[in-house]
C-alpha positions, 0 to 999 in steps of 0.5 A: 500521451503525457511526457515520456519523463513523467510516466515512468516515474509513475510506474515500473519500467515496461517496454510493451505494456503500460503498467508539520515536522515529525513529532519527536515522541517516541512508539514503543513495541507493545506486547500483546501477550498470550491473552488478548485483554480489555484495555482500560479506556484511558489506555495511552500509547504505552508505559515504561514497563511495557517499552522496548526500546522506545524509537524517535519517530522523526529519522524513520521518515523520509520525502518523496515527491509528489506522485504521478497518480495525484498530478494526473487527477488534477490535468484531468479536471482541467479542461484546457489541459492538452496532454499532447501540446508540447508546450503546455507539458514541458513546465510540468515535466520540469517541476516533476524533475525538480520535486524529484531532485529535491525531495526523493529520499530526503529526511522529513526533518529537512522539510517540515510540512511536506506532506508527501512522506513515507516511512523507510520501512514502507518505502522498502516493502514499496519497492520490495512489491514492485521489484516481485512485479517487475520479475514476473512480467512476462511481456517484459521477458518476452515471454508467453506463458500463458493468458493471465500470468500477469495477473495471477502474479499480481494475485501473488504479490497482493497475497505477500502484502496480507502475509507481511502485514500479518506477521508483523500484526501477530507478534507478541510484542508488535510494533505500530510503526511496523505495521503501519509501514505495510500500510504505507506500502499498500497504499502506495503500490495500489495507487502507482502501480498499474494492477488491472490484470490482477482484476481479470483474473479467471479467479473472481471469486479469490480476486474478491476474496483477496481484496476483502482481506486486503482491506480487512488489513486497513481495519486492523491497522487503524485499530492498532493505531486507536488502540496505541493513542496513535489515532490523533491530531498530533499523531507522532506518525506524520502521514495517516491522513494522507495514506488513509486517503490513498487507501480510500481512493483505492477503494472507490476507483481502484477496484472495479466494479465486479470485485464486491468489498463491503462498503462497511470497512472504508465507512468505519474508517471514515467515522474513527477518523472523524470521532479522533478529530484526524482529517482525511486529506493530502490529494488533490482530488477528494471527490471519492469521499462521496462515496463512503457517506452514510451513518453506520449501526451496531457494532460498527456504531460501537466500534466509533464511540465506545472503542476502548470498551470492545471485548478484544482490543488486539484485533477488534476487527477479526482480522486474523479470523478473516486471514485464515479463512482465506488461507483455508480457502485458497492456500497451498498450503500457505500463501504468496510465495514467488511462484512466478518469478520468472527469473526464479525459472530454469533457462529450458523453461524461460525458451520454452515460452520465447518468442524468438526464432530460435528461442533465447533465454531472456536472461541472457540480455539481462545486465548482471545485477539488473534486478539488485536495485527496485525499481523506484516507484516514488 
């Protein structure tokens, strides 16, 4: 096992089951108006007429250190590594509580050229998702509602991300850093955050679904990203190869086998990247680019090269057509919500499912205001 000290930094706290400098240039909100128009190909970030209130990029990022997930990818391409030899994991936890120190929260304009940021948007709705997984974690209440309640709540938080993320993408005048951050959220939850129960859900064909719309999210993001002339070497938003690769690594070894989503989207990606000369890069382990080569053919070809001559540049993609068939499929009416929030529960119903004799209510053990902070994934 790998130093107690280490792990929980790398994930929410369960007793039972393991779950350059900034650029200073402005991105103004963007209105999209009633009409989704043809942008003109030269088409820049935006004009004065169209600014609202223009924001420096720079103070709405901050650092954190180096992430679990990516140290382990690493220990486990050296062989020689023993995760068990007390002397060989005691260096390794101090750097990890040193980079912690040094770099948690901390604004990126004091670290030019670290490359693990976030913006504070994205860190919030971070731990916004994990403080909804901590509440419904029915191991951590001791509680047994039922077989797959993790992962139906794990369902539901996903769902939250799509509803976040839609929002910001369907307003009239929509900020790119807005929807960026919900970007960074997902990526950061699904690489640092253990999810396997969401995967083993009796709701395969949703779980599928779900994920097909998830990454239907990272199309249109990086859409608005090209759209905006945001998708650049120079790119204002300091991050976007670093959560791109995050969102890839997901793709190929974060979804199991039996949850299908088209390979199509992540290669799109990878070929708008590459055509607007913005690597893909930032982890430590790369190896799962392997999985997204190959050539891509007509519209998705076209989306490449002739981006700015599309038919509908607000949404390029369909991502809301996407949204709504979902919502039609599996909302009830609507969907996400916070229906297993288990401290949303009455205290009858939280002894119903006790495994004490007599039942208690877990709560009652619970500091007052133990939930009113999240717990700090990064």
């Amino acid at each position: 096992m790998f130093p107690s000290d280490i792990c929980k930094t790398a994930r929410m706290p369960r007793p039972k089951r393991p779950l350059a400098d900034a650029n200073t240039n402005s991105i103004p909100e963007r209105s999209t108006g009633n009409k989704r128009t043809k942008a003109s190909k030269n088409n820049t970030t935006a004009t004065a007429a169209s600014a609202s209130s223009p924001r420096t990029i720079t103070d709405e990022f901050i650092t954190f250190a180096r992430p679990i997930f990516d140290r382990r990818d690493e220990w486990r391409k050296d062989k020689d590594f023993d995760s068990d030899d007390e002397d060989a994991t005691a260096p390794i936890e101090q750097q990890l509580k040193d980079d912690l120190e040094k770099y948690t929260g901390k604004p990126l304009r004091d670290f030019p050229g670290h490359k693990w940021t976030v913006s504070k948007k994205g860190k919030e709705l971070a731990e916004k998702y994990a403080l909804a997984r901590m509440k419904s974690d029915q191991d951590m209440f001791d509680l047994h509602i039922f077989n797959d309640y993790v992962g139906y709540a794990e369902q539901e938080i996903i769902e939250n991300m799509i509803v976040d993320f839609t929002t910001e993408f369907s307003k009239k005048s929509r900020s790119p850093l807005a929807i960026w951050s919900c970007m960074e959220a997902i990526a950061l939850y699904m690489n640092v955050v253990e999810i396997r129960w969401w995967y083993m859900i009796d709701a395969g064909d949703q779980v599928q679904e779900c994920a097909t719309c998830l990454a239907y999210t990272f199309f249109a993001a990086i859409g608005v990203l090209k759209q905006e002339n945001l998708l650049k070497p120079d790119s204002p938003i300091p991050n976007i190869s670093l959560v791109v690769a995050m969102l890839l690594r997901w793709f190929s070894i974060g979804l199991p086998d039996h949850v299908e989503v088209s390979k199509k989207i992540p290669r799109t990606i990878v070929h708008l990247m590459k055509e607007n000369n913005v690597p893909i890069s930032g982890l430590h382990d790369m190896s799962f680019m392997v999985c997204f080569n190959g050539p891509l053919d007509g519209f998705l070809k076209k989306v490449v090269k002739n981006f700015h001559e599309l038919d509908d540049l607000n949404d390029p993609f369909a991502y809301l057509t996407e949204h709504r068939e979902y919502v039609a499929n599996y909302g009830t009416p609507k969907i996400g919500g916070s229906r297993y929030d288990i401290t949303r529960m009455t205290k009858k119903e939280r002894k119903q499912h006790s495994f004490s004799t007599p039942p208690e209510d877990p709560m009652a053990k619970i500091p007052k205001g133990f939930f009113d902070t999240p717990p700090a994934i990064i």
